[in-house]
Each structure stands twice: as C-alpha cells, then as structure tokens.
N, C-alpha and C positions, 0 to 999 in steps of 0.2 A: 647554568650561568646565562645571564640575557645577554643577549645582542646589545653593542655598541657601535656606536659611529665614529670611521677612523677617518683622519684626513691628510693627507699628503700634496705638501705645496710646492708649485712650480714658481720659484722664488728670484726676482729681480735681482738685481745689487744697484745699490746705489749710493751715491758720493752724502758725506754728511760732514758739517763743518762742527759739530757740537754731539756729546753722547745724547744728549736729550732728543735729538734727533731719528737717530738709531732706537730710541726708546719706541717713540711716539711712534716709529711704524711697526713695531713688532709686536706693539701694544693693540694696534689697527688688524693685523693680521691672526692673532691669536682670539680676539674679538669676534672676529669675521666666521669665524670656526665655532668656535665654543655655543655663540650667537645661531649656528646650523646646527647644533645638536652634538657637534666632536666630543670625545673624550678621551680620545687619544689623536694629538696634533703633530706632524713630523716635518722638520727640517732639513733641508741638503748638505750635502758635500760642500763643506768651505765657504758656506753660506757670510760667513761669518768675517771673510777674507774683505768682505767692504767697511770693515771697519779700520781701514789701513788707511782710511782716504782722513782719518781723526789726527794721522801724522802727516798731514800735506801732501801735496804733489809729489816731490820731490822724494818723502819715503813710501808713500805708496807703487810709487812706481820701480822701485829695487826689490827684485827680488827679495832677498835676506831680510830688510829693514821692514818689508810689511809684514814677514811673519813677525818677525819681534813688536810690532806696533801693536800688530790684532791679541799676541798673548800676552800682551800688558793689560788688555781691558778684563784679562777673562775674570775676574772676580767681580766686576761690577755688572759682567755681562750677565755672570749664574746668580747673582743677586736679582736680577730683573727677571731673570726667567721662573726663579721660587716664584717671587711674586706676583707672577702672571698665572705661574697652577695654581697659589690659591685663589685668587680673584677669581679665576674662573673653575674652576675647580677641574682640572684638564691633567692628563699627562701631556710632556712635553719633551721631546727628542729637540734638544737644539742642533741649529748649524753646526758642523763639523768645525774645528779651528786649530791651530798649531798649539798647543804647549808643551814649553821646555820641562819636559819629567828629566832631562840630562842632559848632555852637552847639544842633542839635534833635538829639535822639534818631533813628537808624536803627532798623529791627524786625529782628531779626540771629536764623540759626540756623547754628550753627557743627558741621562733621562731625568728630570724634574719632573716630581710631583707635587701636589698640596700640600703634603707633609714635609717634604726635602727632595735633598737627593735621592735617586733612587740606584742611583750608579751609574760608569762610563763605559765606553766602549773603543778603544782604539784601534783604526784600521791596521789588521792583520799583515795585506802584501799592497808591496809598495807598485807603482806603474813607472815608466820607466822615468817620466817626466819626475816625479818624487823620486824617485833614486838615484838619477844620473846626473840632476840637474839643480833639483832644491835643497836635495841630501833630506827630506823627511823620511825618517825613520820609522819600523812598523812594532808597536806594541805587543804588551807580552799579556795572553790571556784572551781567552773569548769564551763568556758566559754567558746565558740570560739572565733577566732580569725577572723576578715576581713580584704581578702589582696583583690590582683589584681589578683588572681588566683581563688575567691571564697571564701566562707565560712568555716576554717577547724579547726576542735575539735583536741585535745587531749585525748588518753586515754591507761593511760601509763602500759601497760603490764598486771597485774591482773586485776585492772578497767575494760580492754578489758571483761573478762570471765562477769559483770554484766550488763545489758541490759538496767538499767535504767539509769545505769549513761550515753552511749553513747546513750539514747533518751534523755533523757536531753541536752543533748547537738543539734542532730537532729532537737527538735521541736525549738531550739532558731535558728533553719537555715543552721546548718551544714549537708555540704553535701559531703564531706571528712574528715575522720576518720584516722590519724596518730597514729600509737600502736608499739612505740618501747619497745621491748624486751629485758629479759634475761633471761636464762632457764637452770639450768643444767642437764635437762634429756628429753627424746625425752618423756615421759609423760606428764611435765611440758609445753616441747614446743607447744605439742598437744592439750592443755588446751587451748591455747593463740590463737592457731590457729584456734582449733574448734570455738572459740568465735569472733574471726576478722569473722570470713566465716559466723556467723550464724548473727552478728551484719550487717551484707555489704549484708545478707539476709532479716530481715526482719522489716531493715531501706531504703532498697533500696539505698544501697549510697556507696560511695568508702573507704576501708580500706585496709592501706596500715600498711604493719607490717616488724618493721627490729632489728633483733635479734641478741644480740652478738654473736659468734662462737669459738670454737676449744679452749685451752685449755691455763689460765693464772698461771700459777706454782707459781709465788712468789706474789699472792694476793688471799688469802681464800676467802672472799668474792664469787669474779668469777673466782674459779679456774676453773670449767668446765661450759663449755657453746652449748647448743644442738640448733640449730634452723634453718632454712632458710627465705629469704627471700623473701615478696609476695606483690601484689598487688591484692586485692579482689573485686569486684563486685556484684551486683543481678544476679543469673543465667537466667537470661530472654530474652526476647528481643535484639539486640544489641548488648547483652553482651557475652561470652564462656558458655557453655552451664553448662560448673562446675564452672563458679561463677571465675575460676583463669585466669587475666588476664597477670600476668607472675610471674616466683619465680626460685630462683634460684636452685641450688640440695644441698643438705643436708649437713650441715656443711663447708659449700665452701665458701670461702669469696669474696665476689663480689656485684655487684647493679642488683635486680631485678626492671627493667624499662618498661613502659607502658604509653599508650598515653590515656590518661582520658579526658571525654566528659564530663564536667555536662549536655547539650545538652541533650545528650544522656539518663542522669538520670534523669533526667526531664520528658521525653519520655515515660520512664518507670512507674514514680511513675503515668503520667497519663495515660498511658494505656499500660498497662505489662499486661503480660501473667496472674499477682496474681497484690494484689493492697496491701500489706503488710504495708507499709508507712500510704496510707488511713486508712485502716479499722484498723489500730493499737489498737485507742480509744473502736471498739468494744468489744474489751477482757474485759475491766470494765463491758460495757454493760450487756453482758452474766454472771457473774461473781453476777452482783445484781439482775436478775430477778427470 
C-alpha cells in the first residue's frame, strides 16, 4: 500500500450570519489540504458547534438551543462535505456535532468520501461536562471504517484517554486512529494528548489528533479552546524518535501534515525495537498466573 498524506486541523470557530459562509471556509480549508497533497483531512471535536451563531446571539448563546440549531444544519452540512471529497478527491472526517438519534443528542463525527458516506462514529464516554451538564448522551457501537487509504477508527476526544476502546478498535484491523478534539485548558488538551501518544505507543499505529482552538465568545459551550495539532506514531524504527511526526504550535490555527506508511507500521509491529501490538495479550497472561 503507498504512503499518504494525512492532515489534522487545529480549527478556529467562528461566528457566521449565512450558511454560505460556513461553506466558503471549509471550502478554504479543505482546499488548503488537498492543495498539500492530503488525502485523508480531519476535523475536531464540535468543530461544528459554530454553526449555532446561524440562530443568533441569543440561541447560540443557550446551551440546549445551539445544540438544536447546529443538528438542524446537519444535512446540508454532509451535503457539503460529499461534495468537497469529490471535488477534491479526499477523505473527510467532519467536525464532531450533536444529533438527535433520540430524545438527547449523540456527539457524532461522520467519514465522507468521493463516493459517499463512509460511515459514523459516535463518541463512546461522556466527560462530565456532557453528562452533568448538556445531558449529551454516548453512542452505541465503535467500529472502523475500510477505505482505500486503510483501515481507520474513530476515537473522539475522551475515548482517546481509554486504551480499550482504541484496542478494540486495533485488534478489528485498525491501523489509523483519528482523535478529534476539544479542550479548554492546556490540562484538558494534555490529557488527549498524552493518550493519542501513549495509544500510537502501545498499539503501534497512527493517531492523528485535531483540536479546536482560541477562543468562541458568543457560544458557552466552546467558549475556550486549548490545543494543537498532531500526528502521532510508535517511537521506533522508521518512525521520529518522540513518536511526533508533525504538529503544529500551540493554539495556532492551521493543518498539522505528515506522510504516513502503514508499510512502514507494519514493519514495526513485526520487528520494532518493542513488539507492544504482539505481546499486548500478555498483560492478561501475567495478570492470571
């Protein structure tokens, strides 16, 4: 399989009085990628949530009422996202967004390709601020998805921080790990991070993490947002020797891009410096004798 260029954006928010708005930057930013070579482009955690500013002040700024604003668009939003894989001919993880599958909101990030849909993905566990607070509710199901780029999971922001769910995903054959974010503190971001680096550790496999950034004044939800942008690997063999194979600097809005080999992780799981992927199963082992 050859190498491709994945890209993971450290993604603004910002206010829009018309969808066409909303269009024309995501049209700019998916451009901006495709234009460097991507073909596989990924979006964050509730990137999506500036679309609440399309119901005014006044409902972007309630709680409840922007998630209901943001999953009103969402059909004209995956209507725009088709059409941007095929124009560019790209996969495309969009921004995370609330839809009603039932009485509460899921946090949904859906993969578009050239062809269609490729499938969704709904985050797993909730944080407490989604639990206690927005009442978002956590989806049932966590699969990969097979494209023409490989095998790649989902694992949307807190999920990232547990280990089983991105092996779960791993042993069904993923071998790219997409972790969009949102975070409003460089504690919070470093929770996400430490767990993309330590999952792209000792799965041996690519996690790619893209976080919203800098600051949305007229939506509580994400009024602030701490993070940057990365692409992660196994520190071993082939790979940088700190596991990062590029990110962008700290609260900056832009595409951290990287040319990813499964080849290459392949390589690894069979003969890397550590066999971490292999001897996974042994922790049981030790664990009953």
């Amino acid at each position: 399989m050859s190498p491709f260029t994945l890209a993971a954006a450290a993604y603004p928010l910002n206010w829009f009085d018309r969808f066409e708005d909303y269009a024309e930057k995501l049209t700019q930013w998916v451009a901006q990628a495709a234009g460097q070579g991507a073909k596989l482009v990924v979006f964050p955690e509730y990137g999506a949530m500036e679309l609440a500013s399309l119901g005014g002040a006044e409902v972007a700024s309630d709680l409840e009422r922007a998630l209901q604003e943001v999953a009103r668009h969402g059909v004209a939003v995956s209507a725009l996202h088709l059409e941007l894989a095929r124009r560019f001919d790209v996969l495309i993880l969009g921004a995370s967004a609330p839809v009603f599958a039932g009485p509460r909101p899921v946090n949904r990030a859906i993969l578009f390709g050239p062809d269609g849909v490729i499938g969704h993905q709904d985050k797993q566990i909730m944080t407490r601020f989604e639990r206690e607070i927005w009442d978002v509710v956590p989806g049932q199901g966590l699969a990969p998805f097979d494209t023409d780029l490989g095998r790649i999971g989902v694992v949307i922001c807190y999920d990232s921080e547990f280990p089983l769910l991105a092996r779960h995903l791993v042993e069904q054959g993923a071998e790219v790990l997409l972790a969009p974010s949102c975070t409003d503190s460089l504690a919070g971001f470093t929770r996400v991070r430490v767990g993309c680096r330590a999952r792209a550790l000792e799965n041996q496999c690519i996690v790619a993490q893209s976080p919203t950034v800098g600051s949305c004044d007229f939506c509580p939800a994400v009024d602030e947002n701490v993070g940057r942008a990365a692409i992660y690997g196994p520190p071993d063999r082939g790979f940088p020797p700190e596991g990062i194979l590029a990110e962008t600097a700290l609260n900056s809005p832009g595409w951290a891009m990287a040319e990813v080999s499964l080849q290459a992780l392949r390589e690894v799981r069979r003969d890397g410096g550590v066999l971490n992927h292999l001897h996974w199963a042994e922790q049981a082992d030790r664990l009953r004798s």
